[in-house]
C-alpha positions in Angstrom: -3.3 -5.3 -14.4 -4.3 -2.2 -12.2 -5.8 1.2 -12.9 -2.8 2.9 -11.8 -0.6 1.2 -14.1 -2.8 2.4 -17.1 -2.8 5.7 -15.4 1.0 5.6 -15.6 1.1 4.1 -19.4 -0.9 6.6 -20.4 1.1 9.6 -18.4 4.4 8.1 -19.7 2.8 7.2 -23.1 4.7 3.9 -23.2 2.1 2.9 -25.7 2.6 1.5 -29.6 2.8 5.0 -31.4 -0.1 3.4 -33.8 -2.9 4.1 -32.0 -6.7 3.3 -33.2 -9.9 3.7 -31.7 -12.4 0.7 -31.6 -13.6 1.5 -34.5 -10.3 1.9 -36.5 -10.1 5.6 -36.2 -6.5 6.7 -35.9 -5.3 8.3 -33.0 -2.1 11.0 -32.7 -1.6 12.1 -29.1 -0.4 15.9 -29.4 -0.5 16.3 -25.5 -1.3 13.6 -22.9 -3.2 15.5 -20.4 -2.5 16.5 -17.1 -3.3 13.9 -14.3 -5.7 14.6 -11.8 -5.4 12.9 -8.5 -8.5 13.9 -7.2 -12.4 13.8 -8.4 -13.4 14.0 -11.8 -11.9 12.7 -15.2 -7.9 10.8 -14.9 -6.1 13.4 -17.4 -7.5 17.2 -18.1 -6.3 19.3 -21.0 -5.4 16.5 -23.2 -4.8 17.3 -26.7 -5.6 14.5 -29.5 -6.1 14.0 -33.6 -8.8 11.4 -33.8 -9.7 10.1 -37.4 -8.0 13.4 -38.8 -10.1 15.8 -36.6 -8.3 17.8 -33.2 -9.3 17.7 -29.9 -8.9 19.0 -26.5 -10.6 17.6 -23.6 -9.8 15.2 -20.7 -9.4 11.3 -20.7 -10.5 8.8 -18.5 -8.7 5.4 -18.0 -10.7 2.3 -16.8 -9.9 -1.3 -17.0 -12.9 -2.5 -18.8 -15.2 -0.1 -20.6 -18.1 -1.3 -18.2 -16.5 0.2 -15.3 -18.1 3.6 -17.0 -21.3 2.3 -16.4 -20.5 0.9 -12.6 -19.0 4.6 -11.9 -22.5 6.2 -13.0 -20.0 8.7 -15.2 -23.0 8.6 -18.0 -25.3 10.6 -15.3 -22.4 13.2 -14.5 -22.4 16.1 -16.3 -18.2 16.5 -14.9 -17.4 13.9 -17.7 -19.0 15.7 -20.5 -16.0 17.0 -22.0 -14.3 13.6 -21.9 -12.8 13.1 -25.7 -11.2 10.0 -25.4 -11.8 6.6 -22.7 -8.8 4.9 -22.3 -9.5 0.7 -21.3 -7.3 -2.2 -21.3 -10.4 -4.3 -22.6 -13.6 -3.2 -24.6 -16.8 -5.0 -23.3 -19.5 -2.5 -23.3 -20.8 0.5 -25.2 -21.2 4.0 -23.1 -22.7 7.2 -23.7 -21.9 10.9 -22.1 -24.4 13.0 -20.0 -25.6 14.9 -22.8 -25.4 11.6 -25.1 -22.6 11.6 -26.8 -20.6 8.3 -27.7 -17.0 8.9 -26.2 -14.2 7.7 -28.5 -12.6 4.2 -27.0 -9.6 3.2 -27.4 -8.6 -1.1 -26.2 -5.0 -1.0 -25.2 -4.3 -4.3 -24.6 -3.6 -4.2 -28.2 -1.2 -1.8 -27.8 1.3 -2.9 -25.3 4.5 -4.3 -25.5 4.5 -7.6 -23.5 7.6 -6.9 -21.7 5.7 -3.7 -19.8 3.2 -6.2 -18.6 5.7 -8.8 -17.1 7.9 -6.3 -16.0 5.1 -4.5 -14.1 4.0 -8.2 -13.1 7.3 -8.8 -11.8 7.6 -5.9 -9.7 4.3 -6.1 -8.2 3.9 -9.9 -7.3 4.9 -9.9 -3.3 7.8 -12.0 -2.0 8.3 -13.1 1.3 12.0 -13.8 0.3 12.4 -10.3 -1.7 11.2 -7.0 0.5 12.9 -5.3 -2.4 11.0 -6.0 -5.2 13.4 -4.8 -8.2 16.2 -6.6 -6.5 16.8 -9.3 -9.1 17.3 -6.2 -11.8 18.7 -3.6 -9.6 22.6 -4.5 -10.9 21.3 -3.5 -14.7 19.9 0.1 -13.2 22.4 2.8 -14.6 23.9 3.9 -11.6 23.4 7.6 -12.7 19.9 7.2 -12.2 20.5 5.5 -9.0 22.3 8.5 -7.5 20.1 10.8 -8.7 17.2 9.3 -7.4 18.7 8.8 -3.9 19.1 12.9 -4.2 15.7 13.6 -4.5 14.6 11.0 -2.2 17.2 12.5 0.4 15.4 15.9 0.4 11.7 13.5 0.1 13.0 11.8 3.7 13.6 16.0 5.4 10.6 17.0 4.1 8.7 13.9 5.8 10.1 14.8 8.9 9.8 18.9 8.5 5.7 17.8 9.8 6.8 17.2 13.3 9.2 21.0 13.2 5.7 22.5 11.8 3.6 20.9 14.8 6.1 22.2 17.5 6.8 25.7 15.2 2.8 25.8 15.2 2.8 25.1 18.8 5.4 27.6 19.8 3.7 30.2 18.1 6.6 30.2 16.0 9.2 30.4 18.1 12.4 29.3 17.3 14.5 28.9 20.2 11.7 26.9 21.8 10.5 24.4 18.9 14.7 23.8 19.2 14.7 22.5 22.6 11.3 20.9 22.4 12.8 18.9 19.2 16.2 18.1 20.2 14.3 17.0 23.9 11.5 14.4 21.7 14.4 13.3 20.2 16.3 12.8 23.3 14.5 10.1 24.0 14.7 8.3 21.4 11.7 5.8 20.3 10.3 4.7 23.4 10.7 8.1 25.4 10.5 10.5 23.1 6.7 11.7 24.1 8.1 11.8 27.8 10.9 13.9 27.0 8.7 16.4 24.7 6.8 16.7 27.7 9.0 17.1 30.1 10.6 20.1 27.8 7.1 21.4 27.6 6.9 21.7 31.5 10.3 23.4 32.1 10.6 26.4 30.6 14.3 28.3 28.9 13.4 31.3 31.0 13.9 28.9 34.4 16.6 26.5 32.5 18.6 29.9 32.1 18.8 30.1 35.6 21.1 27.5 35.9 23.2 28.0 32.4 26.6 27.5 34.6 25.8 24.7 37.1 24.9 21.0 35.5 23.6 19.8 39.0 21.2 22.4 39.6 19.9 21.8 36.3 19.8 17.8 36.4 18.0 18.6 39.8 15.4 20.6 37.7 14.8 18.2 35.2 14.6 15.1 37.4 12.5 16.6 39.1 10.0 17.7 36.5 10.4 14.2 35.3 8.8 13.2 38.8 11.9 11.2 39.5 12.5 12.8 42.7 9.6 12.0 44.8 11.1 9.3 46.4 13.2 8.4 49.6 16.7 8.2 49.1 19.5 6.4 50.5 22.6 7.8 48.8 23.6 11.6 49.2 23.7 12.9 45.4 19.7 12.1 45.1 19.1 13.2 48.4 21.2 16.7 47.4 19.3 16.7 43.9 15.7 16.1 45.6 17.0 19.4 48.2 17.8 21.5 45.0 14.4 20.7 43.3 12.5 21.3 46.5 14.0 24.5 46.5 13.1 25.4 43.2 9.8 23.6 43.2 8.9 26.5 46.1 10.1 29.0 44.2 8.0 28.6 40.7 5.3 26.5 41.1 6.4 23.4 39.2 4.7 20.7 38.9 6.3 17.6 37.8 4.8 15.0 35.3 3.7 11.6 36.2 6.7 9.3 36.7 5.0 6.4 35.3 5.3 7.4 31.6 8.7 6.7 31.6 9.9 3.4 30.1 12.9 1.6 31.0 11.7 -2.2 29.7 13.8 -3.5 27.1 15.8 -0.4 26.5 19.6 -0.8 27.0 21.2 0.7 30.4 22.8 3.1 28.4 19.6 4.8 27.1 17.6 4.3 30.9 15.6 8.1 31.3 18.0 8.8 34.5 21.0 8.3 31.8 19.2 10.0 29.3 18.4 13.3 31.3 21.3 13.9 33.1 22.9 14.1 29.8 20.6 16.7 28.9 20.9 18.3 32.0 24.6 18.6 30.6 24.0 19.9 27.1 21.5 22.5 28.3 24.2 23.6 30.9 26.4 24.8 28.1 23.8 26.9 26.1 19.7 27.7 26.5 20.2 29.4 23.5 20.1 25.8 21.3 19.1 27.4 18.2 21.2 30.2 17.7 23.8 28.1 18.8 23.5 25.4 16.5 23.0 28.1 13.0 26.3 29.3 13.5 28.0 25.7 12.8 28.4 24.7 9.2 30.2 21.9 10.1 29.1 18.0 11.3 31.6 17.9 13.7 31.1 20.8 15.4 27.4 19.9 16.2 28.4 16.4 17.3 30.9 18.1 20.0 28.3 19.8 21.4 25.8 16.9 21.5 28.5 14.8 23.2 27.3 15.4 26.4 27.9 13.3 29.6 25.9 12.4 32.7 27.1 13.4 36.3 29.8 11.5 37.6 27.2 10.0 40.1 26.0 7.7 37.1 29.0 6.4 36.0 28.6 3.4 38.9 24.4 3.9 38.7 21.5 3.5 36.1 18.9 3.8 39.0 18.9 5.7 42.0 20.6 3.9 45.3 21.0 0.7 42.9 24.9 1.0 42.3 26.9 -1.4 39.8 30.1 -3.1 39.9 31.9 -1.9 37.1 32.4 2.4 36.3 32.2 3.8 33.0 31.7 7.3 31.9 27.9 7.9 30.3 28.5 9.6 27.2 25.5 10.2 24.7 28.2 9.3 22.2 28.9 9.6 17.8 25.7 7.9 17.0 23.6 9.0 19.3 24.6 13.0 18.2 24.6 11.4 14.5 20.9 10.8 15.5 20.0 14.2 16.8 21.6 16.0 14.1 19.8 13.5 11.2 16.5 13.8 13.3 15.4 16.9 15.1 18.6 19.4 13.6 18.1 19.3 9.9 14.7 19.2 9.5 14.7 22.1 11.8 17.4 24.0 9.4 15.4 23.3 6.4 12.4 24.1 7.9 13.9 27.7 8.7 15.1 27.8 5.3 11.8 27.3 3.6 10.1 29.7 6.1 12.7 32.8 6.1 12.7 32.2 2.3 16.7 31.1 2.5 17.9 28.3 -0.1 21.5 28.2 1.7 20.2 27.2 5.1 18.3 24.3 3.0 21.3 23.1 1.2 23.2 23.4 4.6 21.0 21.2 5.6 21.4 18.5 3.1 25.5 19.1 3.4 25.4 18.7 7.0 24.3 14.7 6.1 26.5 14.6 3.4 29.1 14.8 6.0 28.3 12.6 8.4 29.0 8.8 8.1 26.4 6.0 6.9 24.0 4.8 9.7 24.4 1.5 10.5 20.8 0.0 10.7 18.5 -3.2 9.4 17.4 -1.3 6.4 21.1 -0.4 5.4 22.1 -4.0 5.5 19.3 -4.8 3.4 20.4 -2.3 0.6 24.2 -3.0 1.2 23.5 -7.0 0.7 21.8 -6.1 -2.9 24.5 -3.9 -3.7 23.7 -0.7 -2.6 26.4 1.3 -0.1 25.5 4.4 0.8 28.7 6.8 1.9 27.0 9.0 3.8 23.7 9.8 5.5 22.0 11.3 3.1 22.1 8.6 1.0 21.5 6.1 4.0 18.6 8.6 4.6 17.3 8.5 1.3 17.4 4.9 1.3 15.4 4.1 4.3 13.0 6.7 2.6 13.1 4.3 -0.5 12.3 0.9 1.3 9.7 2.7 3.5 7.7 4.6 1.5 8.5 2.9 -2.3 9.5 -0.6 -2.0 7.1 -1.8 1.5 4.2 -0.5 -0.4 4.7 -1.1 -3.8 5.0 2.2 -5.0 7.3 1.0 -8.2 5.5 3.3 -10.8 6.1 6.3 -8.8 10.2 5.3 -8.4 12.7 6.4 -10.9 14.4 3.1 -10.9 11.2 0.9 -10.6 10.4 3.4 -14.0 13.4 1.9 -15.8 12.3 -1.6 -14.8 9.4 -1.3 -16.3 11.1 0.1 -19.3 13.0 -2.2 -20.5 12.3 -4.3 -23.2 13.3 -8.5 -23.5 
């Protein structure tokens, strides 16, 4: 038995509708208050009938009656207007700051014993279950299901809108440039994402426009402000690239970053930085103007042929400079890499602008842009899909990593909509 869970009883009032004080008074619960998350009494505003009279006032919930006492709430003057203290067992008497007996009421006696076990059940961890309504997950309506996942899909953009706002905050709200600072963190992926954000940072649109119409000219930028070009090198595309940056380097000033924040360890060839950045030397090549770009497409597709980008012929035999491979194979960014971009850095973005230009459509377009892209194909999927669950597009496989992350790992049953009909049902 937990606080919260009396918290949530009470909010819910999944309580016997026969309600008596501790000393018998009966109890008729007209409004159950509104809950207050921060200091002060659980519920404000309440509205009861207690032994025939009416009162308004807040209620606070405690698991024993003593915990009053431990919380010093008799020398705070905040819990005078306290009408009714809500425990789950009576074991001391209490007064109010200004002396007054509170009315108590014990509702252990109250509760149907399939709440507790069903609350048990979901709360007790299991190493073998990471999903803790698993076991009853099949008896879940699946209307309720699907409507949850909804909400949680929106839940899941709105968690990530906080890295748009840092960037947004950053750029002094500028569009264009929290764009390619967000498609560029997500660029490189996990590991390099910090890299890449920085690396955007350095090199600005007004130099990148420069070289709009030539991809090598702008992979020799970008390599070199990714301090990838300060080497000797044997083979003449380098060598050419490290002339070009030179060039450039006289020109404005640049200073590249330090080459040793880039990670290669345990990262597939295919994702190396030098892979990585040529391919965004290619996407950048075909438009500076990322954002404006990307509000004109309604369509999934669309934005995935323009993330499709490739690096330079020059890697299609290399991952590393002057360290050539046998086999050839062209180095596109590929579906689920643009499937990544889009779910990561482009949505949140569009919803984002949405919420600040006051738009609902460009929210919804959001959301309809995952609804048309296919499932992602991850650890957390396969969990859900082996209980049951298969999600037929993003946004639901979005809304169900949001589930296990932020519900299910932490236990967060009362405040799910499926862990609520758990909990509801009676054996």
């Amino acid at each position: 038995m937990t606080e919260a869970f009396l918290h949530y009883l009470w909010q819910h009032q999944m309580l016997d509708k026969r309600l008596v004080t501790i000393d018998g008074q009966p109890i008729v619960v007209l409004k159950a208050g509104e809950l207050n998350r921060d200091a002060g009494p659980d519920f404000f505003n309440a509205r009861l009938i207690i032994g025939g009279v009416e009162w308004v006032g807040n209620i606070e919930v405690h698991l024993r009656t003593s915990d009053w006492n431990v919380h010093h709430h008799m020398d705070d003057k905040a819990y005078n207007n306290v009408v009714l203290h809500v425990v789950y067992e009576h074991d001391a008497d209490i007064r109010l700051e200004n002396g007054t007996v509170p009315a108590t009421v014990e509702l252990r006696c109250f509760l149907h014993p399939s709440l507790v076990a069903n609350y048990d059940f979901l709360m007790v961890p299991s190493s073998a279950e990471e999903i803790p309504c698993v076991k009853r997950l099949p008896s879940v309506p699946p209307f309720i299901v699907h409507s949850w996942m909804e909400r949680l899909t929106v839940e899941r953009i709105e968690a990530k809108a906080a890295e748009v706002y840092r960037l947004l905050e950053e750029s002094r709200s500028g569009w264009e440039l929290t764009c390619y600072w967000l498609i560029a963190h997500y660029f490189g992926g996990k590991v390099n994402s910090l890299p890449f954000e920085l690396l955007a940072k350095i090199t600005k649109p007004s130099l990148l426009a420069r070289w709009k119409d030539n991809p090598q000219r702008m992979e020799a930028l970008l390599m070199g402000q990714a301090g990838l070009l300060d080497s000797y090198f044997k083979d003449d595309y380098p060598r050419q690239l490290q002339a070009d940056y030179e060039a450039l380097r006289s020109g404005a000033s640049l200073q590249p970053i330090d080459p040793h924040l880039w990670r290669f360890f345990r990262l597939r060839p295919s994702a190396f930085p030098t892979i990585r950045i040529s391919q965004m030397a290619h996407l950048l090549s075909r438009t500076t103007n990322l954002f404006s770009t990307l509000l004109t497409m309604t369509e999934a597709d669309a934005i995935v042929r323009l993330f499709d980008c490739q690096a330079s012929p020059y890697w299609e035999n290399h991952y590393h400079f002057d360290r050539p491979i046998e086999t050839r194979s062209v180095k596109r960014l590929g579906r689920m890499q643009a499937d990544l971009l889009i779910i990561n850095a482009w949505v949140p973005l569009l919803f984002v602008y949405g919420e600040t230009v006051g738009n609902q459509q460009y929210k919804e377009q959001a959301v309809a842009l995952l609804e048309q892209m296919g499932a992602e194909r991850n650890r957390i999927v396969r969990q859900w899909q082996q209980v049951g669950l298969e999600p037929r597009n993003a946004a639901q496989s979005q809304a169900l990593i949001q589930l296990k992350n932020n519900y299910c790992c932490n236990r967060r049953c009362l405040d799910c909509r499926i862990g609520h009909h758990v909990i509801k049902q009676m054996s």
